[in-house]
C-alpha positions in Angstrom: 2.9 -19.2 11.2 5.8 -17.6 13.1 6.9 -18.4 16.5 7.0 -16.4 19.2 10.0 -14.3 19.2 10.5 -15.0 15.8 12.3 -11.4 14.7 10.3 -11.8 11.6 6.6 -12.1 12.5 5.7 -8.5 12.1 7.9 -6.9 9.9 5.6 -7.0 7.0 2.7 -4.9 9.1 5.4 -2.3 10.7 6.5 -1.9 7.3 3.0 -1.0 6.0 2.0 0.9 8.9 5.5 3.2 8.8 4.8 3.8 5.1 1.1 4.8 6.1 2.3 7.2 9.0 5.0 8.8 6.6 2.7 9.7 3.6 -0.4 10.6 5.5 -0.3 11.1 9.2 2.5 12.8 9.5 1.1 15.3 7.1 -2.5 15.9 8.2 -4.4 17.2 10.8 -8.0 16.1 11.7 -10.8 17.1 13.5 -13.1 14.0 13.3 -12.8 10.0 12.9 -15.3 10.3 10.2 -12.4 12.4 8.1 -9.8 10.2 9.4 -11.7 6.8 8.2 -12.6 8.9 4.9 -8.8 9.6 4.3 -7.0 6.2 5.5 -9.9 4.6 3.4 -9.0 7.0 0.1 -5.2 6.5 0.7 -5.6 2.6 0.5 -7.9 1.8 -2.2 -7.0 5.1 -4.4 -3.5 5.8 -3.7 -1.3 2.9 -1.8 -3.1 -0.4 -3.6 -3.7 2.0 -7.2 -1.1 4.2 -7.7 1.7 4.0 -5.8 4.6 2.2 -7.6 5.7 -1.1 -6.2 9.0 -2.5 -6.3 8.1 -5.5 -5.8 6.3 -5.1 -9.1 8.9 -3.3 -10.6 8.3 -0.2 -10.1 5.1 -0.2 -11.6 1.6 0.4 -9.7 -0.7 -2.3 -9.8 -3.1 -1.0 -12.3 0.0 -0.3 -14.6 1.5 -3.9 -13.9 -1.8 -6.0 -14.8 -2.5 -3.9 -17.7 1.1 -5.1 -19.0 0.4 -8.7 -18.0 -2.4 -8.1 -19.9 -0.9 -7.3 -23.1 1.9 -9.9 -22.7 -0.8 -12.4 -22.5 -2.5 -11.1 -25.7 0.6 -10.9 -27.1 1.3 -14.3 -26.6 
């Protein structure tokens, strides 16, 4: 765990969260919490932890990168 005042302890989250305001906040007005639990819900299992490319995973979603772990393993 980090220590207090540790520069470091949130960065992951803030990271995350910014990426979350920037690709669906910003861009969408709602009228109820049920729509807003419906659409941060379909943004993170659908589109953020799906989809979206990772570069981490180089540049490859994460459905894309374990099919080709996949196929290395076959492979193999």
């Amino acid at each position: 765990m980090s220590r207090r005042g540790n520069c470091w302890d949130n960065a992951v989250a803030e990271s995350f969260f910014s990426t979350l305001r920037v690709e669906l906040v910003y861009e969408t007005a709602w009228t109820t919490r049920h729509q807003v639990r419906a659409e941060v819900f379909e943004y993170l299992e659908v589109f953020y932890n799906g989809q979206r490319r990772h570069s981490s995973l180089g540049y490859l979603s994460p459905i894309d990168f374990e099919q080709h772990r996949r196929q290395e393993k076959l492979a193999a």
